[in-house]
C-alpha positions in Angstrom: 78.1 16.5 252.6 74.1 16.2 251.7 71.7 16.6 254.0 68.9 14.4 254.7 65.8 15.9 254.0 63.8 17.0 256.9 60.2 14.8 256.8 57.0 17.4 257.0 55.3 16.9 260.2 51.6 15.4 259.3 48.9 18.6 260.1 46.9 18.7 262.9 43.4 18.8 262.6 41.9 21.9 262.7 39.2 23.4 265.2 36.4 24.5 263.7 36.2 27.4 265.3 40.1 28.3 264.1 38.9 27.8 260.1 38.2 30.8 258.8 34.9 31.5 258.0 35.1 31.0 254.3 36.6 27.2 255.0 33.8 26.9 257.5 31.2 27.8 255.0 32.1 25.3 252.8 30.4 21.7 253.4 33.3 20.6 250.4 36.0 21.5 253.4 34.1 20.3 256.2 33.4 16.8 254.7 37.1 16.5 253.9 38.1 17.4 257.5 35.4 15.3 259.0 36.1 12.3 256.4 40.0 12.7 257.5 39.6 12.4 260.7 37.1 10.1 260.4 39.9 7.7 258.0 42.4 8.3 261.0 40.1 7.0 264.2 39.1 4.1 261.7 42.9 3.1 260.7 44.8 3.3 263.9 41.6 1.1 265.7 42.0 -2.0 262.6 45.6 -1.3 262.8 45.6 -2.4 266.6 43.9 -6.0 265.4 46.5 -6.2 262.4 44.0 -5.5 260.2 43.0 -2.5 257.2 39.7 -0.9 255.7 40.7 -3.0 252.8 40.6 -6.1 254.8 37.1 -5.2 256.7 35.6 -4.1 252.9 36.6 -7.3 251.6 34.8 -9.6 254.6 31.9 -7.6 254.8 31.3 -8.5 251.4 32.1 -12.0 251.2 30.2 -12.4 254.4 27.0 -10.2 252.9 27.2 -11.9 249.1 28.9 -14.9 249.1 31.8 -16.9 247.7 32.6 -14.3 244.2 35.7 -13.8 241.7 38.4 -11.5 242.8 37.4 -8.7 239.5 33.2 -9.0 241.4 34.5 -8.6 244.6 36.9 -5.6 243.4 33.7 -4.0 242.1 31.6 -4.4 244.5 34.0 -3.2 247.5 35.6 -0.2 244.8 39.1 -1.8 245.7 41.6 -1.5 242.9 42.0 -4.8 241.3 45.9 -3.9 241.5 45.5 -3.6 245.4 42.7 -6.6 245.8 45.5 -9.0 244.7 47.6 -7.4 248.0 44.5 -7.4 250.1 43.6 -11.0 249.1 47.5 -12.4 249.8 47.5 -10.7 253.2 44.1 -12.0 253.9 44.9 -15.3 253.0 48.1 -15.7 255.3 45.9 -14.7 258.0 43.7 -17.5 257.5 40.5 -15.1 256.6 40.2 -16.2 253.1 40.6 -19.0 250.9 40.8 -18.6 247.1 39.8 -21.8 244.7 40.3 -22.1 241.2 36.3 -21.3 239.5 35.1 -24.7 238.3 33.7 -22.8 235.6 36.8 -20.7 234.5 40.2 -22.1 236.1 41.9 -18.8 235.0 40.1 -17.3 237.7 40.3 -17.7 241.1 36.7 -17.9 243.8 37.2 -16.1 247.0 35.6 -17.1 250.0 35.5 -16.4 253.6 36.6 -19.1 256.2 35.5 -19.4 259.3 37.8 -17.7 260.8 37.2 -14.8 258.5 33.6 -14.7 259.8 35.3 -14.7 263.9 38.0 -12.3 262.7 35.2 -9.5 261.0 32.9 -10.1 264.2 35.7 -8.3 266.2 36.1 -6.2 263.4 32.5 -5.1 263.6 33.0 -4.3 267.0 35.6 -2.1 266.6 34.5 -0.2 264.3 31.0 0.0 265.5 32.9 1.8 268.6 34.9 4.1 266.4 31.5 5.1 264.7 30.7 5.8 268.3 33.4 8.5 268.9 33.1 10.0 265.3 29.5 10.9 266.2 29.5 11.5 270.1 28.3 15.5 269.4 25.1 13.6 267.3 22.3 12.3 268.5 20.6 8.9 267.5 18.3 11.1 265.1 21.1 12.8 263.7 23.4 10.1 262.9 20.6 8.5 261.4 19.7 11.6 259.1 23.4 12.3 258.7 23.8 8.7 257.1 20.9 9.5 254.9 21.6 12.6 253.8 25.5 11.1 253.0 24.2 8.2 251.6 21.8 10.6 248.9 24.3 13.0 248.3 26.7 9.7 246.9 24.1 8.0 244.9 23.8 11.1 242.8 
């Protein structure tokens, strides 16, 4: 008789004070804690309106750029093409999307966002403009702002 294999039990988060000092002295470490936590708050609030970073990545740019082919908006939102044609399908059931063959190229299909789409990443906005909220509670208006920056230099290199 075989037995099943037992599941690992997903970490907790570590305290801070509880890393040792060595993990704590590393902003590598601390990024990746902060960034995993962050990826958690973010995942279970879309999750709640049936919805995925994916999904939000992909409005926001349709929304911010325009109607664009499935390989532009795949660069533009660093989704996988392989996982854009998932994204897109699950968007489209939900009435978020709608994809057109490109008068200029009919191998290709145009993605747009429908007015629903727009309603749907309003609330979606909102949600995660909250979650943003609770990430950086300990900050203030000043730090978050500098925080952003200094993230925002530190990827562009």
């Amino acid at each position: 008789m075989s037995e099943t294999p037992e599941v690992p039990e997903t970490p907790e988060m570590p305290e801070v004070a509880d890393l040792p000092d060595r993990l704590r002295g590393l902003p590598s470490r601390l990024l990746a804690l902060t960034s995993a936590r962050a990826d958690r708050v973010v995942s279970e609030r879309l999750a709640a309106e049936d919805a995925r970073k994916w999904h939000y990545a992909a409005l926001a740019s349709l929304a911010e750029y325009g109607p664009t082919s499935q390989a532009g908006l795949s660069r533009r939102t660093g989704i996988y093409r392989s996982d854009l044609v998932a994204v897109m399908n699950e968007l489209e059931a939900q009435g978020h999307v709608a994809r057109t063959p490109d008068p200029a190229d009919r191998r290709r299909n145009v993605v747009t966002i429908t007015s629903q789409g727009r309603q749907h990443l309003r609330r979606l906005d909102k949600i995660l403009a909250d979650a943003q909220d609770e990430l950086m509670a300990p900050l203030s208006v000043a730090e978050r702002s500098l925080l952003v920056s200094l993230l925002e230099r530190m990827l562009a290199r």
